[in-house]
C-alpha positions as CSV (number, residue, x, y, z in Angstrom):
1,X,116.8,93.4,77.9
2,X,113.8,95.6,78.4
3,X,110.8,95.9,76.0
4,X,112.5,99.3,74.9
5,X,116.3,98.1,74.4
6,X,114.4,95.1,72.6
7,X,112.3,97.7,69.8
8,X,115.6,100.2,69.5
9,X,117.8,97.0,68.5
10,X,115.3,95.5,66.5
11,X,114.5,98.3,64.0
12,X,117.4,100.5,64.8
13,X,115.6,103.6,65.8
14,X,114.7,104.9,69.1
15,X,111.4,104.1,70.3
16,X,108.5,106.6,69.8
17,X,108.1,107.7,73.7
18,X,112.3,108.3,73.3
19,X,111.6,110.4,70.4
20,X,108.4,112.2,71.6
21,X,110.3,113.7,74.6
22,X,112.7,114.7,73.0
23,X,110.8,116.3,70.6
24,X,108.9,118.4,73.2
25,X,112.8,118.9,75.2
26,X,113.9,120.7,71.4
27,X,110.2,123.0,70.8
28,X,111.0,123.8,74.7
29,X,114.5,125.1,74.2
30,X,113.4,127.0,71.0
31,X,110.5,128.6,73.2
32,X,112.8,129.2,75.6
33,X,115.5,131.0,73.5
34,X,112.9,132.4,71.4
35,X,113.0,130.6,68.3
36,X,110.3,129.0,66.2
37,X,108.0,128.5,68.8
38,X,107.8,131.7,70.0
39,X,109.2,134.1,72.3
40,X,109.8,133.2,76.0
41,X,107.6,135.8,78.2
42,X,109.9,138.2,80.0
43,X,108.9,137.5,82.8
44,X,106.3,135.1,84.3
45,X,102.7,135.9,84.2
46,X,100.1,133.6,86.7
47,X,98.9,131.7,84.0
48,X,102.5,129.8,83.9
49,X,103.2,129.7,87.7
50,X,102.4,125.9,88.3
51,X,100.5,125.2,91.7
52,X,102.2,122.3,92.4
53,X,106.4,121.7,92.9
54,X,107.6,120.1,89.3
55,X,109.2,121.4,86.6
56,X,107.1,121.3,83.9
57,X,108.3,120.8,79.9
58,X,105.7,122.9,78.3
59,X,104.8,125.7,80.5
60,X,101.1,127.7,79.7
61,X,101.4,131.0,78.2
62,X,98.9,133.6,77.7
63,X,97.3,132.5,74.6
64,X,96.4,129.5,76.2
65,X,95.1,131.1,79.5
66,X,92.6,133.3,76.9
67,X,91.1,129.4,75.7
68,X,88.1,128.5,77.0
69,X,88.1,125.1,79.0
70,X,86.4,123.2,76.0
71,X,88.9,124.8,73.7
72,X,91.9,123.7,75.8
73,X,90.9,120.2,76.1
74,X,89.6,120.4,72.1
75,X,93.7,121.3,71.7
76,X,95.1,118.9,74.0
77,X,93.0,116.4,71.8
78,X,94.1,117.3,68.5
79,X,96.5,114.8,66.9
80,X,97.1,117.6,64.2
81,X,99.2,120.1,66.7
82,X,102.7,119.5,67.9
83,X,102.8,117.6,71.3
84,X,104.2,120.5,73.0
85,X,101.7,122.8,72.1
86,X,99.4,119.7,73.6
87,X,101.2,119.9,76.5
88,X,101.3,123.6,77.1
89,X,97.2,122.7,77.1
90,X,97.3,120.0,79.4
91,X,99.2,121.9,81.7
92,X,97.0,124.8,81.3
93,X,94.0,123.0,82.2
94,X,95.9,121.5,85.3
95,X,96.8,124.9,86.6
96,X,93.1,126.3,86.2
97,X,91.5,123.1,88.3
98,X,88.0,122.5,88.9
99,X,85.6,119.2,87.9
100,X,85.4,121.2,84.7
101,X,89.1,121.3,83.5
102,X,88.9,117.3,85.7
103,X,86.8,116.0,83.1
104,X,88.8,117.6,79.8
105,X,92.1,116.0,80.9
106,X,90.0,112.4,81.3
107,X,88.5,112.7,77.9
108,X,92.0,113.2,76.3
109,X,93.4,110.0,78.9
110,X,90.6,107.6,77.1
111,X,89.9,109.0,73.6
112,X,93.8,110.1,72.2
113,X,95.2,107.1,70.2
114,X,98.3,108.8,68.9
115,X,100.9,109.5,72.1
116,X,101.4,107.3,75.4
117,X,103.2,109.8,76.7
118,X,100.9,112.6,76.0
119,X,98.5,110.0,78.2
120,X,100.7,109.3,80.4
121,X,101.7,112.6,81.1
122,X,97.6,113.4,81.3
123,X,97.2,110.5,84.2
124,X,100.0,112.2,86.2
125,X,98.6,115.4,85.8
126,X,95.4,113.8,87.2
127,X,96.8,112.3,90.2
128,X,98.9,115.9,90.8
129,X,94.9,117.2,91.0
130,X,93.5,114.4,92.7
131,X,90.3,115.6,92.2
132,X,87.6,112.5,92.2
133,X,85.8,113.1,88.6
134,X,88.9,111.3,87.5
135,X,88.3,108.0,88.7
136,X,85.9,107.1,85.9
137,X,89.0,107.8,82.8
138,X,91.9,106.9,85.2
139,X,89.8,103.1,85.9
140,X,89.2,103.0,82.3
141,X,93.1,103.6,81.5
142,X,93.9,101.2,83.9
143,X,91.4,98.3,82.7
144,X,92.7,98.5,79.2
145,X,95.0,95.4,79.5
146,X,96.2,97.2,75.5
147,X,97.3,100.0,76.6
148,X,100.7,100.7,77.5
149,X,102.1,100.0,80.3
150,X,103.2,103.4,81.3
151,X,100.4,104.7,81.2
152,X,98.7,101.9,83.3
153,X,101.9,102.4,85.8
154,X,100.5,106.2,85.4
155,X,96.8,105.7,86.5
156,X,96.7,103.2,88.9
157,X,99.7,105.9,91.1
158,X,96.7,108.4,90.4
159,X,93.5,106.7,91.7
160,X,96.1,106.3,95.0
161,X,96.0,110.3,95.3
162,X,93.0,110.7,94.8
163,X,90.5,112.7,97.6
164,X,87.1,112.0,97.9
165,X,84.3,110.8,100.4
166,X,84.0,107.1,101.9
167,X,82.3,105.6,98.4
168,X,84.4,107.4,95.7
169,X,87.6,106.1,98.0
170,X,86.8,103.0,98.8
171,X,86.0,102.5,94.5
172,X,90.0,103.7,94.3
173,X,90.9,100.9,97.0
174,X,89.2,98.1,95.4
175,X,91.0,98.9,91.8
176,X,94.1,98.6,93.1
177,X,93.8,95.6,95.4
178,X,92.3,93.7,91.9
179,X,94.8,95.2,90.0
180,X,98.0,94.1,92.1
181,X,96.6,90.9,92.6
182,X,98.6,88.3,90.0
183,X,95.9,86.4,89.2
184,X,94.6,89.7,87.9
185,X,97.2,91.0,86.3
186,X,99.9,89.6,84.1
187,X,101.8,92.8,83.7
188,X,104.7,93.3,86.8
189,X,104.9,97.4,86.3
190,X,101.0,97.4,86.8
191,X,100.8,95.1,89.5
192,X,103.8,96.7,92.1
193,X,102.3,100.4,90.8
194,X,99.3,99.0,92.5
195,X,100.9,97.9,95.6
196,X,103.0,101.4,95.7
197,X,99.6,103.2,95.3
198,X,97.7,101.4,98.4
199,X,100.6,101.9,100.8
200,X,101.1,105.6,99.6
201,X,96.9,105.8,100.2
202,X,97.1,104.2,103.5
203,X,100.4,105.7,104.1
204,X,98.5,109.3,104.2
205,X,94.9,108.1,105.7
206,X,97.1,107.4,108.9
207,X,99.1,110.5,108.7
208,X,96.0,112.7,108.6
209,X,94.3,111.0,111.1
């Protein structure tokens, strides 16, 4: 029985990631039909065209694309607004890019206490940008032997996409090698995400050779 099956019996409820995506599945489908979270655009504008093929949950809208950087990531960190509204920022700040919009989406990774899947979701994002100012939050993330395990699964995948020069690479190498060693690491999901990482990393250094 998984850790999950394990909670859900125990206290007869689902557990909170369960529950947080489906939350942000319902505010999408109200967006959508034009409910209490707003009207669905028309049409698309740029601002919700993602750059990358996936199917996102909480597409950007216009008010979003009129936020500053430091007021997206201010939104994306505020426990006080609904998670898909946090989402529509984290997405936001994905589709913008840049070291600037990098380093927002790392400070929500290491400094949000209330969702794992809002972080998890955040260390995705980073490894769909692959840009190298995340190392720093996505090492921290994966050091925190607390955290949940997701969201460790989550950033050691994204140090293995990330693109930089000979140092900042070789920094995303020697994480993972210490982090799927089993003297290392206890934790399975952490350990083969490591493995998956460094095969996917030297998987594309041969291909673009």
């Amino acid at each position: 029985r998984s850790p999950f099956q394990a909670t859900a019996v125990a206290t007869h409820e689902p557990p909170e990631e369960l529950r947080e995506t489906c939350e942000i599945a319902r505010d999408f489908c109200k967006w959508k039909a034009g409910g209490s979270e707003g009207s669905a655009p028309a049409m698309a504008c740029a601002c919700m065209l993602s750059p990358y093929s996936t199917y996102d949950p909480a597409p950007p809208s216009p008010e979003t694309d009129a936020l500053s950087t430091q007021e997206l990531g201010d939104l994306l960190g505020d426990p006080s607004v609904k998670l898909f509204e946090r989402y529509r920022a984290m997405f936001a700040l994905r589709n913008r890019g840049g070291e600037a919009c990098v380093l927002q989406l790392g400070r929500a990774l290491v400094e949000d206490e209330t969702s794992a899947l809002l972080r998890h979701e955040v260390a995705y994002v980073l490894g769909q940008m692959q840009h190298p100012a995340a190392i720093d939050p996505l090492a921290e993330s994966l050091r925190r032997t607390a955290e949940h395990s997701m969201v460790r699964h989550e950033a050691a995948e994204a140090l293995g996409a990330i693109e930089g020069d000979g140092a900042e690479m070789e920094r995303c190498f020697a994480l993972m090698r210490e982090f799927s060693d089993p003297e290392r690491e206890a934790n399975q999901c952490v350990r083969e995400s490591c493995e998956v990482a460094l095969d996917a990393a030297d998987y594309w250094r041969a291909y673009s050779a």
